[in-house]
C-alpha positions in Angstrom: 19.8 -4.5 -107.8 23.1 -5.1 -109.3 24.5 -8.7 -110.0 27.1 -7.9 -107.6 25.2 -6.8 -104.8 22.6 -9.8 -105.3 26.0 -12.3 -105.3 27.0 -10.2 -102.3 23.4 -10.7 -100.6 23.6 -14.4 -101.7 26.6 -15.0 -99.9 25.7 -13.9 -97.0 22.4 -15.6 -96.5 24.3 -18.4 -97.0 27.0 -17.9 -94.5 24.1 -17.0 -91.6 22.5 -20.1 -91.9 23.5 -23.0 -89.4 25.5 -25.6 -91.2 24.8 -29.6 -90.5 27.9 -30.8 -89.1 28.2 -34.9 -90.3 28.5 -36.9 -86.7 28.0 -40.6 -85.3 25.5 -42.0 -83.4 25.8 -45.6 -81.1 24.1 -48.5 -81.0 23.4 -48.7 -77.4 22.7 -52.3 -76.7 21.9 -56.0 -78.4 24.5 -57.7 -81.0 25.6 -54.2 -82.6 26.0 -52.4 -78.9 28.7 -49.8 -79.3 28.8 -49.7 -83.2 28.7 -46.3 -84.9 26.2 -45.0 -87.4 27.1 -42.2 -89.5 24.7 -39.4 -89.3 24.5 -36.3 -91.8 24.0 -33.7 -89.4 20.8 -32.6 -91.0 18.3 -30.7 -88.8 15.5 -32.3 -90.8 16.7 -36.3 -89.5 16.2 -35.0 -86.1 17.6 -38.6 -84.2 16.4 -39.5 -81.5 18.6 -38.7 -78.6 20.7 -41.6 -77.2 19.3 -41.0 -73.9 15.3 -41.2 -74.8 16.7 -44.1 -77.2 17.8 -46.2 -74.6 14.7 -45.1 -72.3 12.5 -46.4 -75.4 14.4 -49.7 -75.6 14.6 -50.5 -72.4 10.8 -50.1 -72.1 10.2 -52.2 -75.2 13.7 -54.2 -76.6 12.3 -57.6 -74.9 9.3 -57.5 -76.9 11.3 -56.9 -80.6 12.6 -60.8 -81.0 11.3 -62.0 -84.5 9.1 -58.9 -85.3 9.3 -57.2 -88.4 9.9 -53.8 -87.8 8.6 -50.7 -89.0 10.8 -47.6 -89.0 8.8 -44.7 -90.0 10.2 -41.6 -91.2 13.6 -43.4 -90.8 16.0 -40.6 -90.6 19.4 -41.7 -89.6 18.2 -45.7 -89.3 19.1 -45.2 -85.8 15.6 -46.6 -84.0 15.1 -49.4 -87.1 18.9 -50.4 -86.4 18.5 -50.8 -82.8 15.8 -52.9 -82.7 17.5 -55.3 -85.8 20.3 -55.6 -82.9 18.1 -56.3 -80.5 16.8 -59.3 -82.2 14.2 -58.1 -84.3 13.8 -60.6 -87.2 13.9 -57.6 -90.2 13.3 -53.9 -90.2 12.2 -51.9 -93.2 13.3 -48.2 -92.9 11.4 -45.3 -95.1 12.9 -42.1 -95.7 12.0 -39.9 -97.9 15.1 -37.6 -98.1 17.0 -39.3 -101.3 20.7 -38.4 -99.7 20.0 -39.8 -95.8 18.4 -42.7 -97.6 21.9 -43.6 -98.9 23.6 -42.6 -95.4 21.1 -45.7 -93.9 22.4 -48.0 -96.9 25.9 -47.1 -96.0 25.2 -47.7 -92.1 23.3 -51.2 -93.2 26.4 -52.1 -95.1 29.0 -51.5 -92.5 27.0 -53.5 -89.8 26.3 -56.2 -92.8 22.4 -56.7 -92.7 21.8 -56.3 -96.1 19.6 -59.7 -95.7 17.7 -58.1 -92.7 16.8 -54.7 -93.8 14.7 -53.2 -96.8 15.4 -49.3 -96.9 12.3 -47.3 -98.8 13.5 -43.8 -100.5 9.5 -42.8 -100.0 7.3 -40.8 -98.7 6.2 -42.5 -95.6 2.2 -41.6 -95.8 2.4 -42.9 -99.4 4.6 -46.1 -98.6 1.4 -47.1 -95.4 -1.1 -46.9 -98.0 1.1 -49.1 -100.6 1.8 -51.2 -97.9 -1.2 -51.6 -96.6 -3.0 -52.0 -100.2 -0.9 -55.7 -100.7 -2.5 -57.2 -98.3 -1.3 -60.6 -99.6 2.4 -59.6 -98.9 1.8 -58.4 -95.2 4.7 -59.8 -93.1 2.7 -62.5 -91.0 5.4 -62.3 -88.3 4.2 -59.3 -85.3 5.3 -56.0 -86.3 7.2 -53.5 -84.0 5.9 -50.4 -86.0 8.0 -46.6 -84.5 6.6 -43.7 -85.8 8.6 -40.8 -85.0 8.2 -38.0 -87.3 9.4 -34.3 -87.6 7.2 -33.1 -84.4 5.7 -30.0 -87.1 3.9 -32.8 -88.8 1.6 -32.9 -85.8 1.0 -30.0 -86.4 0.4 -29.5 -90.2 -0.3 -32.9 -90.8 -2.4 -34.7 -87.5 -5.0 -35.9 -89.4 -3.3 -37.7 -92.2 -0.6 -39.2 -89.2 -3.6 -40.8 -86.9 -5.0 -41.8 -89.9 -2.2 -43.4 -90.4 -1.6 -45.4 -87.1 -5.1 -46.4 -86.9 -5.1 -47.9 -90.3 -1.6 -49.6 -89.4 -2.7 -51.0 -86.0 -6.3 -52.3 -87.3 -4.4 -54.3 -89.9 -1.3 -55.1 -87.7 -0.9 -58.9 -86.4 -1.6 -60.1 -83.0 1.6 -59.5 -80.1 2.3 -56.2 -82.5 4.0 -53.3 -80.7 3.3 -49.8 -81.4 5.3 -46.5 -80.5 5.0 -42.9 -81.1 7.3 -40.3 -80.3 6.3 -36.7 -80.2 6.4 -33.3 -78.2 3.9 -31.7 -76.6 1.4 -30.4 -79.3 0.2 -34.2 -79.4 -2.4 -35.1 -76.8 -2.1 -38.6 -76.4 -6.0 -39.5 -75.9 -6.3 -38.8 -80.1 -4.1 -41.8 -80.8 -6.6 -45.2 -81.8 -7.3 -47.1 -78.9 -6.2 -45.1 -76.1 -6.8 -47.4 -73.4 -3.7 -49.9 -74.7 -1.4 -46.6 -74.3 1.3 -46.4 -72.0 3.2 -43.3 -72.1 6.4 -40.9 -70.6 7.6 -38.3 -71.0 11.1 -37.1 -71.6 11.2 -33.9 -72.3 10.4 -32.3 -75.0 9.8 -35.6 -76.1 6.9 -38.1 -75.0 6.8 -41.8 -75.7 3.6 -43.5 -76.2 3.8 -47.4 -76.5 1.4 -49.7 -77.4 1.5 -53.6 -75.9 -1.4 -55.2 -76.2 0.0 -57.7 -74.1 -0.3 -55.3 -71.0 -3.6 -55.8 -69.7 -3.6 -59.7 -70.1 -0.5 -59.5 -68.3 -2.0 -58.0 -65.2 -0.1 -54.4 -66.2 -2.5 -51.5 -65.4 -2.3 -49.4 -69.0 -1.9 -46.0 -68.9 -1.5 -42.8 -70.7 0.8 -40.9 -67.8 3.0 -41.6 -65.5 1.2 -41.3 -61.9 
């Protein structure tokens, strides 16, 4: 093939592929509501719509005051962002992508939380098992841990994920909150503990929440809506 026909080739592959268009996302409620994030537009960040986002925080934003949070596979910062406006006491973010890393350092900076946040350019499986290994540094403080992963991963990667969450909630504090976004191809029942699950579903996605507060509270737990 001919270096101008490979150049030609090239430049169309490159023009058929979908390009990430840079947007904002909202804070939606708390101290920050109505600030804008900057997102990168990449398909890989996947945020969490603003819709399920509120859903999730209305379900679980009056539990967040003083926890240390737990954003997992961070993305745009979006999720640990909205709970730090919600009163959560600090939230530490891990992305793995190096260049939407520095897009959640740019977003912590224009809100000025620099005291409140610790941003982790990791992998996230790597960073739990670090994490987990100090266990003399563990924030003492309940945790408000969000998983919510590229939904593949349940896929290619279920093992190592409930691994994971049960090695995060055995070692979590007491009044610690839990919750997992996914689609479909996770069945609920495999997460640890199933009985403190509440979930719903907004499709594609589905929102399981653990509060182990539910059942002393006289709340019926539940892994689908009735």
């Amino acid at each position: 093939m001919s270096r101008q026909k490979r150049g030609t080739d090239l430049q169309y592959w490159k023009s058929s592929q979908p390009s990430a268009q840079p947007g904002k996302l909202r804070i939606i409620g708390g101290e920050f509501r109505g600030r804008q994030l900057a997102w990168s537009g990449e398909k890989r960040t996947r945020p969490m719509k603003d819709n399920i986002r509120e859903a999730v925080f209305n379900l679980v934003g009056g539990w967040l005051k003083g926890k240390h949070v737990c954003d997992l596979f961070a993305g745009s910062g979006a999720i640990g962002l909205e709970a730090l406006s919600r009163g959560a006491a600090h939230v530490t973010m891990i992305e793995r992508h190096f260049p939407t890393a520095k897009i959640i350092r740019n977003n912590v900076a224009t809100l000025g939380v620099e005291h409140r946040t610790t941003i982790v350019a990791s992998d996230t499986f790597f960073w739990s098992r670090q994490f987990l290994a100090n266990g003399d540094i563990l924030p003492a403080k309940p945790w408000a841990v969000f998983c919510s992963p590229p939904y593949d991963l349940y896929v290619e990667r279920r093992q190592e994920l409930l691994t994971m969450l049960i090695d995060l909630l055995n070692a979590s504090p007491p009044q610690s909150l839990f919750v997992v976004e996914s689609d479909e191809r996770l069945d609920p029942a495999l997460l640890p503990r199933p009985a403190g699950w509440r979930m719903r579903q907004y499709s594609p996605a589905q929102i399981c929440v653990w509060r182990p507060d539910a059942i002393r509270l006289g709340e019926e737990p539940e892994l689908a809506d009735r």
